[in-house]
N, C-alpha and C positions, 0 to 999 in steps of 0.2 A: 416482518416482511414488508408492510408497507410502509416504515421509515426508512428501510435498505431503499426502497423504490425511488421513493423519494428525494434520498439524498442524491442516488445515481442522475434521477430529472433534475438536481439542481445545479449539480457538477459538468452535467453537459450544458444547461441553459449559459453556466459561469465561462464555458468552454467556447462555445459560439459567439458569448457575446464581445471575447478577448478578441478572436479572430475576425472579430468585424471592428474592433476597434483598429489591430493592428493594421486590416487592410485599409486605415481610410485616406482618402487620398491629399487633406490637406496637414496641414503642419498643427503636429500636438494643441489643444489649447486654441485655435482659431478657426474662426468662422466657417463650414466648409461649405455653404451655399449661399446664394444670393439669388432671393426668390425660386425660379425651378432649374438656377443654371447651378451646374457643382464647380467650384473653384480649386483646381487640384498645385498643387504644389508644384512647382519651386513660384507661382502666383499666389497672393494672398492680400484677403482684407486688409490692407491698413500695411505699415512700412516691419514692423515685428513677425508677421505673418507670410511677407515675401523671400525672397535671396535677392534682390536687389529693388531701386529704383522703378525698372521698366517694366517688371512684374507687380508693380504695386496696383489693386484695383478696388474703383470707388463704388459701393454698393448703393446705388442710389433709387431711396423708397419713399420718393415720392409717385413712383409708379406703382400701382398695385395689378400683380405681385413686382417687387422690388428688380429692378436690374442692375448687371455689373456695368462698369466703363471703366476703358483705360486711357487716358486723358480724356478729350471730348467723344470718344469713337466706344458706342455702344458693342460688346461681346457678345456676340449669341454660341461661343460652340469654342469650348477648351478642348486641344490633343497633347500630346508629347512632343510633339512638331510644329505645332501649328493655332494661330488662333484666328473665327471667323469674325468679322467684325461690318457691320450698319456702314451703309456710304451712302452718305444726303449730300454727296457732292458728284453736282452733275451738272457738269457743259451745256446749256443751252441758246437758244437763241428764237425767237418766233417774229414773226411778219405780218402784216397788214396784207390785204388783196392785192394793195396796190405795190408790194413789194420796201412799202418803210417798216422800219423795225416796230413793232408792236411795244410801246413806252407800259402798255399794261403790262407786260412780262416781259421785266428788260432783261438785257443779256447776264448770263453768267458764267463763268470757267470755272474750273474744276483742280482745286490744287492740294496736293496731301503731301506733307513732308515727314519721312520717317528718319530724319538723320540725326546721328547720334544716339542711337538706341538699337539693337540688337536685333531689329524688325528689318525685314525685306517683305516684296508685294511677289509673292507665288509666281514665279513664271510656266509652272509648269498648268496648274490652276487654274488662274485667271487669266484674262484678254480683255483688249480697247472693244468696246461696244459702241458701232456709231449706227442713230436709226433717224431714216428720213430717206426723202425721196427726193432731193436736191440736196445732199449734205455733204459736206469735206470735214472728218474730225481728223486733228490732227495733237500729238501728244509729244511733250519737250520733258525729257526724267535726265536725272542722276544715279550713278552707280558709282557709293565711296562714302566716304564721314566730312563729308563737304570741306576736306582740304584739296590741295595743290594736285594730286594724285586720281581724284576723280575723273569719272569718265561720262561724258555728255549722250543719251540718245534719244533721235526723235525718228518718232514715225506715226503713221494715221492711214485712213482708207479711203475711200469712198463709195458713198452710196445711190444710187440712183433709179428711179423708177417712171411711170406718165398716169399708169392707172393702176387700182387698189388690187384687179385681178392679177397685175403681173406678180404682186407677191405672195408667198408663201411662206404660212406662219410655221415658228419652229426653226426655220433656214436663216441662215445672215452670211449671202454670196455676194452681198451685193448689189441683191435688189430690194430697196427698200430697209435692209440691216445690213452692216460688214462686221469685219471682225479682223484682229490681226493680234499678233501674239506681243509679250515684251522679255528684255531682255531678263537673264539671269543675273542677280542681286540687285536690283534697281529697289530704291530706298527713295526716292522721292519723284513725281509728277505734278504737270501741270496739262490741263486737258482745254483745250477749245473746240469750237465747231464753227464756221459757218456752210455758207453758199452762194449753190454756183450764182443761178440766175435768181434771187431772191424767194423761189418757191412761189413765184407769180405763175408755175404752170402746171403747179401741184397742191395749190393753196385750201381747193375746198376742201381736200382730205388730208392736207400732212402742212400746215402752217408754219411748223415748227420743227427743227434740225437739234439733234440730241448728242452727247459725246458722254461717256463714264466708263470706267474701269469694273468688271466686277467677274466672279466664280462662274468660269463657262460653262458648269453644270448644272446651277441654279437660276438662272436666265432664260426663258425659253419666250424669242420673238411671238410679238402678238402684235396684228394690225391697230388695234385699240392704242399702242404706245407711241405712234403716231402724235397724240393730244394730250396722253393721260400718264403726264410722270409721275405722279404720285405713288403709281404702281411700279417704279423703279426704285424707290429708298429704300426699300426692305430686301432688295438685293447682296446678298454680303459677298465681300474682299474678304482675299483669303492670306493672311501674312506669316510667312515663315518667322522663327526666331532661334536664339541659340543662346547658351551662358556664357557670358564672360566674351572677351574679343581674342583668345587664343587657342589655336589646333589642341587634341587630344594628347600630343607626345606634350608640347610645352607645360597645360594644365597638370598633369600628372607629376611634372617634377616638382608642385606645390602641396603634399595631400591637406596644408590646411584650408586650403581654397578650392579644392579640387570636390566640383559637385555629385560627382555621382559614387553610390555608397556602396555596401554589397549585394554581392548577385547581378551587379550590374555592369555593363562594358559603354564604352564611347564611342561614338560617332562624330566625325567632322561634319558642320552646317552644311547644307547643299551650297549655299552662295558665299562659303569661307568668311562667315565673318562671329564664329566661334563653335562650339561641339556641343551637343545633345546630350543624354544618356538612356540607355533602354535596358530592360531587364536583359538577365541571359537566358538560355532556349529554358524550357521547365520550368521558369518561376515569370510570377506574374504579380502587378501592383504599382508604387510610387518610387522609379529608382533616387530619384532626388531626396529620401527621406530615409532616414535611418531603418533599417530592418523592410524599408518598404516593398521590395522583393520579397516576396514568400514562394516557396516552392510549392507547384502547383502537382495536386495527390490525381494521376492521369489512369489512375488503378480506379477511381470512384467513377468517371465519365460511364454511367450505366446506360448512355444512349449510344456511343461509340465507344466502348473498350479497346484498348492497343491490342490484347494480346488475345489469341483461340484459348487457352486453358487456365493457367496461375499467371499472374499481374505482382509484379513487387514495385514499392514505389521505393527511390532512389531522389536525393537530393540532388534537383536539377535535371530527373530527368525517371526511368524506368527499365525493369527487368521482366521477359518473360519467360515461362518455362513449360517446357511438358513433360508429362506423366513417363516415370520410368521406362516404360516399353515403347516410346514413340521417339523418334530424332526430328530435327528441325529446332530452328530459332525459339518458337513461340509467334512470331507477330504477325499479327493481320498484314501489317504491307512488306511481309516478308514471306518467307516458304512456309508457315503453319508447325504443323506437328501431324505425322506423317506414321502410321504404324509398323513396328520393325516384324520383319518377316521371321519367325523363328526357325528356319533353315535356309541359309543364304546360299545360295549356290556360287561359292567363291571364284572356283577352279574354273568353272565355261566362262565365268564373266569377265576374270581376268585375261583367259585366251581371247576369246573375243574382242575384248578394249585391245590388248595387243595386235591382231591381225588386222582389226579395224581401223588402229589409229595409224600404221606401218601405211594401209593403203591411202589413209587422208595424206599422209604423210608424203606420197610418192606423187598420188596423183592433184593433193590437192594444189603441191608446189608448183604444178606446170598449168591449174587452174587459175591460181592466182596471179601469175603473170601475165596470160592471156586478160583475164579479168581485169586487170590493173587497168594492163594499156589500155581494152577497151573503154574501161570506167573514165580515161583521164581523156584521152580521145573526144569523149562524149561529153564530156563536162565543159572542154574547152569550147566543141563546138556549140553548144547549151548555148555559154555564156556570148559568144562570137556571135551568134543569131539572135540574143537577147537583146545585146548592145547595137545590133542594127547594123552589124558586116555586113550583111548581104545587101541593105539599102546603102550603107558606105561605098562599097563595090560600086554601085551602080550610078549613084552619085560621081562619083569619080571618073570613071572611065569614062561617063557623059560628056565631059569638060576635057578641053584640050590639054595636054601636059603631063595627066595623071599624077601619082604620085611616087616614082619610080627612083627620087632624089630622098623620100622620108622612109626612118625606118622604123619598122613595128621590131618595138617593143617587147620581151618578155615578161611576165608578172613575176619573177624571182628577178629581172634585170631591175624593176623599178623597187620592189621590196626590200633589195640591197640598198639601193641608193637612197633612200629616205630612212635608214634605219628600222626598220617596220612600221614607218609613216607615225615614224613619234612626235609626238604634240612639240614636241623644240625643233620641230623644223616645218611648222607651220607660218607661212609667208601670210595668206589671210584666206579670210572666209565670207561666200556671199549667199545669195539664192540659190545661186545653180552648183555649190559644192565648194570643195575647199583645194588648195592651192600650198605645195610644201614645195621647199626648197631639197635638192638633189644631187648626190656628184656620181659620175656614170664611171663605170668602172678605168675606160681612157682620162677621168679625172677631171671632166668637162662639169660644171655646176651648170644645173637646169631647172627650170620647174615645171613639177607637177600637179596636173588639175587633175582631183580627184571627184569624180560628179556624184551628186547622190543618188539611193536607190529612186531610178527613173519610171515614170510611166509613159505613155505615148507622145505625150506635150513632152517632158522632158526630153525624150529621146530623137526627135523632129531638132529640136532646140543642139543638141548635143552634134548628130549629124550634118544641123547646117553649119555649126562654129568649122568643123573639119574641112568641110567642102569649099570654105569662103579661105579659110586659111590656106589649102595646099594653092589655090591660086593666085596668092600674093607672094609676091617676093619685090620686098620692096625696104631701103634700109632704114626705114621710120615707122614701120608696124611691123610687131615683135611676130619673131621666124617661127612656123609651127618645125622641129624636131621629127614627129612622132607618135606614134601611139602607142596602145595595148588596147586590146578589144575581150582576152581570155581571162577576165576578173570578172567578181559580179556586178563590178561597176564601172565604166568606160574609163580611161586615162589617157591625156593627153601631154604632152611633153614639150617645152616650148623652152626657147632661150632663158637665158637667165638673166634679167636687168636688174643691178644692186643697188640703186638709189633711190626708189623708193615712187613714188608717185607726186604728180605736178603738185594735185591738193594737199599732200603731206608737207614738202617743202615750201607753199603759201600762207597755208595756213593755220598748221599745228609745228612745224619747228623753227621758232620764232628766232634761233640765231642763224639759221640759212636764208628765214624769209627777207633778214634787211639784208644777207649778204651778193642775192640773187640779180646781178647788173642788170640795168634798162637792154643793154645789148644782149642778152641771155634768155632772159624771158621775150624778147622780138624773135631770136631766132627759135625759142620753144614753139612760140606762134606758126612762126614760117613753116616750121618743118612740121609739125601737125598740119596745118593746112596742106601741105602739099602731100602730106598722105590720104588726106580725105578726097584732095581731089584725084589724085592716082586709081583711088575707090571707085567714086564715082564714074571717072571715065575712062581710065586707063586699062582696067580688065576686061577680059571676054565679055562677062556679063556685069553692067554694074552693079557696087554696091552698096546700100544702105548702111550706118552702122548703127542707129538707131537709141544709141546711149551715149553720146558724145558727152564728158565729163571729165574735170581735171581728175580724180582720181581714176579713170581708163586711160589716162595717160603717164606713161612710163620713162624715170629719167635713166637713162647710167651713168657711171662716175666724170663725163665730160661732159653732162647736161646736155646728152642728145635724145630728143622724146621718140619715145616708142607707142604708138597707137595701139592698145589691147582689148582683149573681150568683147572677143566677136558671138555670143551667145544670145545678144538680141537682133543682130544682122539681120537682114532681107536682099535676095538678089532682086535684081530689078531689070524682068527684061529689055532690049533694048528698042522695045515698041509701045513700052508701056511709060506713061509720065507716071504717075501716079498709083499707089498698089492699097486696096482697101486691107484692113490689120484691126486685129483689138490692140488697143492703146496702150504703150509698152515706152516705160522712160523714167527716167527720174524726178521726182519734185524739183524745180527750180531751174533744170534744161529744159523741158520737155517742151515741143513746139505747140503755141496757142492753137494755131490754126488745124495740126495733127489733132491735140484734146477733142477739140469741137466736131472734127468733121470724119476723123479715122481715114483720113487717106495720105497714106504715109508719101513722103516727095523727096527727092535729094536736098530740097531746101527745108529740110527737117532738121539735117546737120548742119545746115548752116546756121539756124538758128542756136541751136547747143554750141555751136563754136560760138558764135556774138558773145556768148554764157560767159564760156571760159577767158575771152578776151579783155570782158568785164574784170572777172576776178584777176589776171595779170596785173590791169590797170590801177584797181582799185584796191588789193590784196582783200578784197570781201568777199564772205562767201555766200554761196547764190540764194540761199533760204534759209536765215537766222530769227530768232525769236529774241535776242540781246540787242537788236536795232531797235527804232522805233516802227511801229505799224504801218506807217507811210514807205519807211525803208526795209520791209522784211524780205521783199523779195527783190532782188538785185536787178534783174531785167527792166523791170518797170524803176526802178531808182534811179537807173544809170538813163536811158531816153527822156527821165523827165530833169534830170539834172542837164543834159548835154542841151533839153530844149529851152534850159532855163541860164545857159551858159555858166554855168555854175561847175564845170568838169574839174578845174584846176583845185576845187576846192574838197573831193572825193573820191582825187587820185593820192596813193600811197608816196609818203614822204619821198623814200629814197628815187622814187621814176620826176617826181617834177623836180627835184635837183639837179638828177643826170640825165635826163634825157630832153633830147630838143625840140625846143617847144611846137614845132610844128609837124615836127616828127612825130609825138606823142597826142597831138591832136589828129593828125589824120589817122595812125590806131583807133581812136576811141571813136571819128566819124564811119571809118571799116565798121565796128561792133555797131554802132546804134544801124548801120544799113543791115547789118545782120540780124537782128533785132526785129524787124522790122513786123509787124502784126499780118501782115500779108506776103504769102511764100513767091507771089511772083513777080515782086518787089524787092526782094534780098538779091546780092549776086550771089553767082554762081563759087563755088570752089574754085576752079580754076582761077575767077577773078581775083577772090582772097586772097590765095597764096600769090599771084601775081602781084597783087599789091603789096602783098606783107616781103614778096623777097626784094621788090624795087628799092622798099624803105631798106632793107638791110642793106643793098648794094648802098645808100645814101650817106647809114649810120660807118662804113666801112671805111669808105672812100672823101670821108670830111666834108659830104654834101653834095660831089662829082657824080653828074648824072653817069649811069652807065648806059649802055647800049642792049637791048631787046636779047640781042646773040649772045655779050655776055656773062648777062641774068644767065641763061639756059646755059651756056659753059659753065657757068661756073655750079647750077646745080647735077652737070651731069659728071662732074669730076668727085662731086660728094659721093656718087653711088646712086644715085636717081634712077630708075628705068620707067622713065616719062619725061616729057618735054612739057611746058606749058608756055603757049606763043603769047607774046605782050603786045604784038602789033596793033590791039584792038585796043590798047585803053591805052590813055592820054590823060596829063597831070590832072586834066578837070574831076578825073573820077575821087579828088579827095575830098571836095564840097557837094553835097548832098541839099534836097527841101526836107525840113521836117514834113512828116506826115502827119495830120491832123486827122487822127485815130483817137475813138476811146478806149482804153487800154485796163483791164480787169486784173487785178492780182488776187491770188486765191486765197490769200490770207488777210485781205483788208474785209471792212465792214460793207455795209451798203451806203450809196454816196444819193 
């Protein structure tokens, strides 16, 4: 008896210790740990150990206990998805009192390059971390295997504060920390930071301006970080990866390369740049390794059993049963087991379900109609008063004109017309929503904005775009159509312009940008300006547009620009100069003077026009990191080029060949007066376009001045509904004084 015992204890000891063998998670024969981290397969010690290259990892035991790394970037944390990894690269910059850079802690950026390997940076995970109280981080990546096909993006925050009370540790809004998300499959960065006013007014507590990438759940702001980066290196990045660089269906028609074994099924990467593998439901372990799925015995969980009575376990999954005299499933998250009544009263129960179901039957049909209507009734108006009809209503009817020429919309009319708003008919996407192209049952192509789930801000934002639109009608800013207000999310309906935007054809379609005449791009100018000033002054109430930008501007196939995206707008009464705002613009438009002061002016746009003028001129775009530092931001390049008489020399080829020379100088003296660091210093809109259509009558007419009367004839035959009077300026207005200004770019150093 006690050698039966015995063997039976040694037969199970042999039994368990199979089953921990089989479950383990690295590759037969190699290493499975590296000090207290587990290195689970398809990663491995050493190149025998891995399934490729970029899973290969260095155990390096000069640390005690020993840690892994995969090239230089310390691993703290293997998944199936996912690995975390150490980032001692961190953006900094710090300052002396007196605002020069502190030579003891010189600056540093911050650059990780994951291309060519099978790593992406978490977009869903991690975020740009910028901390300081005078700080701009701003971050320049790639998305691609750094060929021809890649895709460029930057973005950054800012951070601001005056005293250690205004911040609040934990939070990063923006006082004192921001934060801002990155795109999906981005594979490499480059991180900088500086500031504004050199931290000369925040110096005794925050000296130094911070920028890094890292796991927004393992980050938690502290005033302390201020001073003490140290406490930032131990923050880890979170990097997706995947096998091999092809989708699940391609893999598969290889099984001798095809990684995942059995019991296991595929997944495509989140950022497409190859497939996963994961166990199937009921088994559990290493799908990358032969047998490493094992099916998991869900009958043994004696803390949660599946099933009320008998538990059978089943390959891949589970069986329950009950006891002869009981009906029901068996399972806990199902109906149980249920005891059967040994005299069923068949005969009443069947009359009954018959009489009962006859009258659901009668009355429930005239129920559910009533019902219906009411339900859809009520949903529509739900959503109508969600999306801010009734403040649209009110809006509207406020202003003269109403909107009695636009029409609302259906939600099956637009659902038609976008095919159920299928991602192929996606025109583009921004902050405030996405934007698909549509053909309306009469066969008209339109687009629509579809805005995201909104809250008060949004919905303010949403009702002013409506209200600024139904009151223009003007044939150089794009026509609002329409709405729908009965979705759960607002939609707006607006012409359809098919060519694409200014900044697309400047400066990403390189064989339109040399093909785009000196005389094409004047009249782009002209006719944007004379929309902004129709804006300005021509409506009931004027208006701000506040994002003035080559890409808010819209070509169609004869290169006539369309002014769009009114979502940053502001009406401007017409008693007020000036309207106090949180600061709302793009990097590289946005007006200095707005930044600084937050009072928003019609010569806000005039500055973001000077922007665009620039880029005509120059074919540069407003804020590049492939310039040099001196030239990153095109504003300050182009005033300090024009005061340095140096224009002809950072004007684009094809305009100083064909265009004439004095013609093309007074353009570039137009922008540097728009430009101008003080807002009541620039001219007016009206002026602009008065000047820019004089030049066109110029460039028309072989140099023949025209007449004041008709300039204005001739823009009121285009479709114009506004005049602009030229009687007030005289050819003097093409020579200008430089202004002897100091002029701040926010991406240089401290001078």
């Amino acid at each position: 008896m006690p050698t039966g015992f015995f063997l039976s204890f040694l037969f199970l000891l042999m039994f368990t210790c199979a089953t921990a063998l089989d479950r383990s998670e690295s590759k037969p024969g190699c290493q499975p740990t590296c000090g207290n981290i587990t290195i689970p397969y398809p990663f491995g010690i050493g190149e025998k150990c891995s399934i490729a290259k970029w899973a290969n990892i260095t155990c390096n035991t000069t640390f005690n206990p020993p840690r892994p790394f995969y090239s230089n970037l310390e691993v703290v944390q293997f998944s199936q998805t996912e690995i975390r990894v150490k980032s001692p690269f961190i953006a900094s910059r710090c300052y002396l009192q007196s605002g020069a850079l502190d030579v003891a802690r010189p600056p540093a950026t911050s650059s990780l390059t994951l291309l060519n390997t099978p790593y992406t940076f978490s977009s869903i995970k991690n975020k740009i971390i910028v901390i300081g109280c005078d700080t701009l981080g701003l971050v320049d990546g790639t998305m691609g295997h750094g060929g021809s096909a890649d895709f460029n993006y930057s973005g950054g925050c800012i951070s601001l504060c005056r005293r250690t009370e205004d911040v609040t540790e934990g939070v990063c809004s923006g006082i004192g920390c921001c934060e801002t998300t990155i795109p999906k499959g981005l594979n490499k960065f480059t991180a900088a930071t500086t500031s504004l006013k050199n931290h000369t007014q925040v110096w005794s507590f925050d000296p130094c301006s911070f920028t890094f990438l890292a796991e927004q759940e393992a980050y938690k702001f502290k005033k302390s970080d201020f001073s003490n980066i140290s406490s930032l290196v131990d923050v880890p990045i979170v990097l997706n990866y995947a096998v091999g660089n092809r989708t699940c269906t391609d893999a598969k028609k290889d099984p001798t390369t095809f990684a995942c074994k059995d019991n296991s099924h595929c997944n495509d990467s989140v950022d497409g740049t190859g497939y996963i593998c994961s166990c199937n439901n009921g088994n559990d372990g290493n799908p990358y390794l032969e047998q490493g799925c094992q099916d998991v015995n869900e009958c043994e969980d004696l803390n949660n059993p599946p099933c009320n009575h008998t538990c059978t376990n089943t390959i891949g999954g589970y069986q329950c049963s009950c006891p002869k005299d009981f009906n029901g499933d068996g399972r806990k998250n199902g109906n149980g087991c249920t005891k059967k009544n040994k005299i069923f009263p068949v005969l009443p129960v069947m009359l009954g379900i018959g009489f009962g179901f006859l009258f659901v039957l009668v009355g429930g049909s005239w129920l559910h109609l009533t019902v219906n209507k009411r339900k859809n009734f009520k949903l529509r108006e739900k959503f109508f008063q969600k999306n801010g009809g009734l403040l649209l209503q009110q809006q509207l009817f406020s202003h003269e004109g109403g909107v009695e020429s636009r029409k609302i919309f259906t939600a099956e009319d637009l659902k038609l017309a976008t095919n159920n708003y299928s991602e192929q008919r996606i025109l583009g996407q921004g902050g405030s929503g996405t934007v698909y192209k549509g053909t309306l049952p009469d066969q008209r192509i339109v687009a629509i904005k579809k805005s995201k789930i909104i809250d008060e801000s949004q919905l303010g934002q949403f009702i002013n775009e409506v209200v600024i639109l139904t009151q223009i009608n003007h044939r150089n800013v794009v026509k609002l159509l329409g709405c729908c207000l009965e979705t759960e999310v607002p939609l707006l309906v607006y012409e359809f312009v098919p060519n694409g935007t200014l900044f697309h054809h400047i400066h990403e379609n390189i064989s339109t940008r040399t093909s785009i005449s000196w005389e094409v791009r004047l009249r782009v100018a002209a006719e944007t300006a004379g929309a902004l000033a129709y804006l300005h002054s021509a409506t009931s109430i004027p208006v701000i547009h506040r994002d003035v930008k080559s890409t808010n501007i819209l070509l169609d196939n004869s290169y006539t620009s369309k002014v769009a995206d009114f979502g940053a707008s502001r009406l401007n009464p017409l008693d007020q100069t000036q309207i106090s705002t949180l600061v709302q613009g793009t990097m590289g438009y946005l007006d200095p003077e707005y930044f600084h002061t937050s009072q928003l002016t019609e010569k806000s746009d005039v500055y973001s026009f000077g922007v665009v003028l620039a880029e005509l001129l120059t074919g540069e775009k407003p804020l590049s990191f492939e310039r040099p530092q001196e030239q990153r931001n095109l504003a300050t390049y182009f005033t300090a080029s024009m005061k340095e008489n140096h224009l002809f020399q950072i004007l684009e080829v094809g305009i100083v060949n064909e265009g004439k020379t004095e013609h093309v100088h007074a353009v570039a003296e137009l922008a540097k007066r728009c430009l101008n660091l003080k807002g009541e210093e620039r001219p007016s809109m009206k002026e602009v376009a008065a000047e820019l259509e004089k030049l066109r009558g110029f460039e028309k007419h072989s140099g023949a001045r025209q007449s004041n009367e008709n300039i204005i004839g001739f823009a009121s035959q285009e479709g114009d509904l506004y005049d602009i009077p030229l009687e007030s300026y005289s050819d003097s207005a093409f020579v200008y004084s430089i202004e002897k200004e100091m002029t701040m770019s926010m991406l240089d150093g401290p001078r």
